[in-house]
Z-matrix of the N, CA and C atoms (Angstrom, degrees):
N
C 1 1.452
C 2 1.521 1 108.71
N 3 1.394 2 115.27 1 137.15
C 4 1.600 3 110.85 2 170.23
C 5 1.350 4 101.83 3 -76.00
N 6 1.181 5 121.83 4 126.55
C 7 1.428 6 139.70 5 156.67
C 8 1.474 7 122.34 6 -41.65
N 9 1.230 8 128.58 7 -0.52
C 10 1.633 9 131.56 8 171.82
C 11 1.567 10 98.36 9 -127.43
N 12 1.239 11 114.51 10 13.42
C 13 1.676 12 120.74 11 177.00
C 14 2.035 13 94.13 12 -95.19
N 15 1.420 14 106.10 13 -48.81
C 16 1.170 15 110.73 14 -157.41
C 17 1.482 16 113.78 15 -38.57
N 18 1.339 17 117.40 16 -54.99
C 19 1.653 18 120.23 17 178.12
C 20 1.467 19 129.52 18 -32.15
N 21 1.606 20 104.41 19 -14.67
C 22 1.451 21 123.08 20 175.96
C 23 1.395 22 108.83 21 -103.36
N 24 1.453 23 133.46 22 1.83
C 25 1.158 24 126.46 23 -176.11
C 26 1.569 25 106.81 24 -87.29
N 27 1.320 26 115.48 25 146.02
C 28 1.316 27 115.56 26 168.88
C 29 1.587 28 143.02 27 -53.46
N 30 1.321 29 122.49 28 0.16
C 31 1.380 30 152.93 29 166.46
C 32 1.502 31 106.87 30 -133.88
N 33 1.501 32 97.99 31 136.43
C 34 1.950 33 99.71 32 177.88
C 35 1.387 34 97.88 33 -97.46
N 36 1.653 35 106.08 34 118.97
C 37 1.721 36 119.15 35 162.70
C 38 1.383 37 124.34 36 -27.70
N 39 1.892 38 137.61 37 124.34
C 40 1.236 39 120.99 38 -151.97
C 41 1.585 40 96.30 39 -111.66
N 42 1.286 41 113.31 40 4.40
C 43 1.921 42 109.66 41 175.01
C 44 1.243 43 93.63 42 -119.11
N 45 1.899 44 122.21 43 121.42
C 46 0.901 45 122.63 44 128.51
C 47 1.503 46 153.40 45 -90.19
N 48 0.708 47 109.92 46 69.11
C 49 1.708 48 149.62 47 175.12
C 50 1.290 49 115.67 48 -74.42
N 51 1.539 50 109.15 49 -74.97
C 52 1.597 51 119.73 50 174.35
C 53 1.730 52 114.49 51 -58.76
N 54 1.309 53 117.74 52 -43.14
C 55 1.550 54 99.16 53 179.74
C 56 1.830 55 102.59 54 -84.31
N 57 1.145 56 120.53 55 -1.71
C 58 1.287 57 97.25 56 -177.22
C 59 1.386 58 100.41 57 -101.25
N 60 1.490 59 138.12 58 -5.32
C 61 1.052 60 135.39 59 142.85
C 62 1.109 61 130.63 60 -48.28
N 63 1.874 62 116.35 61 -53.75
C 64 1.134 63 112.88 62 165.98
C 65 1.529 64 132.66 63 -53.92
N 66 1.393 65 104.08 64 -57.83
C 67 1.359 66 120.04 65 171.06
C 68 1.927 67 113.43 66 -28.27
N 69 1.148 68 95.81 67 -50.57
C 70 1.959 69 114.20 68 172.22
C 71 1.880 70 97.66 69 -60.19
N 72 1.186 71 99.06 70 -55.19
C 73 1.223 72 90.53 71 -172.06
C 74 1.773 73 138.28 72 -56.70
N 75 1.611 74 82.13 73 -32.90
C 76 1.696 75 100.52 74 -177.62
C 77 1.605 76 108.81 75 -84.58
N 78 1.331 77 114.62 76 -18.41
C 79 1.430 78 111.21 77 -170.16
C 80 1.389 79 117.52 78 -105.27
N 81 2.006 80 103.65 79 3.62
C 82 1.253 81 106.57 80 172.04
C 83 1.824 82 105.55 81 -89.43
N 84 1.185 83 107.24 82 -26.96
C 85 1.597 84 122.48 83 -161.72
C 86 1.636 85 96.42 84 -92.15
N 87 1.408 86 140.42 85 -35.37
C 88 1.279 87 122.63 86 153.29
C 89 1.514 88 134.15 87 -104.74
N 90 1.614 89 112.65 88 5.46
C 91 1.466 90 122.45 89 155.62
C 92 1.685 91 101.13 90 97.67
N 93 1.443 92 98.96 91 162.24
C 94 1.562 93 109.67 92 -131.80
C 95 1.391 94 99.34 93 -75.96
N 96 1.501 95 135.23 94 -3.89
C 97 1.767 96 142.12 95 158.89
C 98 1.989 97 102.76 96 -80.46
N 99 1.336 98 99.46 97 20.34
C 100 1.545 99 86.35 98 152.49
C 101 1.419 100 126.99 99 -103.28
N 102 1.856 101 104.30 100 -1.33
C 103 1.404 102 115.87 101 175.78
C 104 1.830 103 107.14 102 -42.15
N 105 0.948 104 111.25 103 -43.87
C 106 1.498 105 129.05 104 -142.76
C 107 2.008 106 96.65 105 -92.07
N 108 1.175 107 106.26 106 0.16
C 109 1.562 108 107.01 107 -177.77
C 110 1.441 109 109.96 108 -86.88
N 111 0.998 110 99.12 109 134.51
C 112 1.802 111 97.99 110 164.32
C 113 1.447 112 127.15 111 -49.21
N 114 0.895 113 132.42 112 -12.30
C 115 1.411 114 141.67 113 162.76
C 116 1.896 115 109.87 114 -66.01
N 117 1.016 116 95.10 115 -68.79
C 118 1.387 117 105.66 116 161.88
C 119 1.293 118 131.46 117 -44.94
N 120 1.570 119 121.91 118 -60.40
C 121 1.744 120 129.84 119 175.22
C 122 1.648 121 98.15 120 -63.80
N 123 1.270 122 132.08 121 -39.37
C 124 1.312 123 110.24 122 159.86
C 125 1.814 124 143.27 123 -67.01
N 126 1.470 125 99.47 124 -15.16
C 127 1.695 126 107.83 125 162.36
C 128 1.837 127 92.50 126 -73.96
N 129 1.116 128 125.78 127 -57.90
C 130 1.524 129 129.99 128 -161.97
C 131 1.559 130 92.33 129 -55.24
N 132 1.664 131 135.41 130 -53.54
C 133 1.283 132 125.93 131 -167.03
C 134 1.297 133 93.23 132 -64.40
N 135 1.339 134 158.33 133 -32.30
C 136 1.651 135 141.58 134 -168.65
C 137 1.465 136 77.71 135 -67.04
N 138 1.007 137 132.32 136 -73.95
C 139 1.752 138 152.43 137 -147.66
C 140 1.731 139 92.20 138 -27.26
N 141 1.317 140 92.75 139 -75.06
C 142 1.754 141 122.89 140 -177.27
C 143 1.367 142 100.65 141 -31.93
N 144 1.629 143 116.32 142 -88.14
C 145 1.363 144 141.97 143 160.10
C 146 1.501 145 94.85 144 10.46
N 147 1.633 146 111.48 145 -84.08
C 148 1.425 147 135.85 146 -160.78
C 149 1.512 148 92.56 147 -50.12
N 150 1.174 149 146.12 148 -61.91
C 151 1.808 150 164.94 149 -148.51
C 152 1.186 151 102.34 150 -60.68
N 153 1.705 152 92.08 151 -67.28
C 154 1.835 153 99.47 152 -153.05
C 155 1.721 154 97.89 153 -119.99
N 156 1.275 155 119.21 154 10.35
C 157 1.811 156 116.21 155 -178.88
C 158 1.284 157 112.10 156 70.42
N 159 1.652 158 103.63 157 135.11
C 160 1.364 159 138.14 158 -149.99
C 161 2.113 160 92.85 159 -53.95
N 162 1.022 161 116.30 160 -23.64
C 163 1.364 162 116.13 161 -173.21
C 164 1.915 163 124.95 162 -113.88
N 165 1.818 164 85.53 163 6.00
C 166 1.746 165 79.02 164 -179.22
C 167 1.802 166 112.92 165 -89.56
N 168 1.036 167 90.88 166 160.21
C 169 2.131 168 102.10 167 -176.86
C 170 1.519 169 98.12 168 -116.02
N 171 1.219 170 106.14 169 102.44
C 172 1.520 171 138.32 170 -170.03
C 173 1.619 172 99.86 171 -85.83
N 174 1.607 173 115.25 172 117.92
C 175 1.547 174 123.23 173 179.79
C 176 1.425 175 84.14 174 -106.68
N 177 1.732 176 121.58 175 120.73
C 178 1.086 177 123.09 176 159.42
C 179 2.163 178 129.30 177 -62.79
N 180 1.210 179 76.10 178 -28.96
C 181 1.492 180 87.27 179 163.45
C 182 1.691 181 116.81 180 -83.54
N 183 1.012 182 120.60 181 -39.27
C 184 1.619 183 105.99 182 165.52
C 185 1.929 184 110.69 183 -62.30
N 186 1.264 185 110.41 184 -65.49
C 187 1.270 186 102.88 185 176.35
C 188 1.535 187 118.48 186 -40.77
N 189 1.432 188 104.96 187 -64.92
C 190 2.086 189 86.68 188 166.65
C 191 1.314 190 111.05 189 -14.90
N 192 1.585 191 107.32 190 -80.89
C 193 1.896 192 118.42 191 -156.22
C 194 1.634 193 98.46 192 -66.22
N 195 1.058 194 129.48 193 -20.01
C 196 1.662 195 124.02 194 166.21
C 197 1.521 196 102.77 195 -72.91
N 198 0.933 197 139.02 196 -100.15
C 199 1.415 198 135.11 197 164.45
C 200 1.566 199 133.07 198 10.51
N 201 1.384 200 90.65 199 -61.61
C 202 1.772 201 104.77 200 165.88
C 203 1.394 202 99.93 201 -55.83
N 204 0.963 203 122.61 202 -85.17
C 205 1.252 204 124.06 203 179.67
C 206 1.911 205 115.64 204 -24.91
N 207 1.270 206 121.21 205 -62.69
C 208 1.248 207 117.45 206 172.34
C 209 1.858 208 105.29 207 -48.97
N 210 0.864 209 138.83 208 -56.34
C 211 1.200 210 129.00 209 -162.04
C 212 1.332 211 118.93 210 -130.86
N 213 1.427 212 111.92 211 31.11
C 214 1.656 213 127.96 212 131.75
C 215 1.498 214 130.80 213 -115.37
N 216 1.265 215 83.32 214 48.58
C 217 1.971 216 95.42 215 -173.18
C 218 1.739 217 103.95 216 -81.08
């Protein structure tokens, strides 16, 4: 399976391993502004998916100030 295909599959993959391998892999071989490609934000959405569940809407700015908080106590 291509790993930026998966997000369209009918069950979300429960090891992420393989896209975060890939993801490492592709952004070492075309350099570190391939984060930002669509190829990529779709290995990261399985990633996400897997984290926070196939249906949550992630405020990067709340998570910061949640976060900080976890591990600047």
């Amino acid at each position: 399976m291509d790993e930026h295909m998966a997000m369209f599959s009918e069950c979300l993959p429960v090891n992420p391993t393989p896209f975060l391998i890939k993801a490492t892999e592709l952004i070492r071989e075309n350099g570190t502004d391939y984060i930002k490609s669509d190829q990529i934000k779709a290995i990261l959405w399985v990633v996400l998916a897997q984290s926070y569940g196939q249906l949550a809407l992630i405020d990067l700015s709340k998570e910061w100030d949640r976060l900080s908080q976890v591990f600047n106590k």
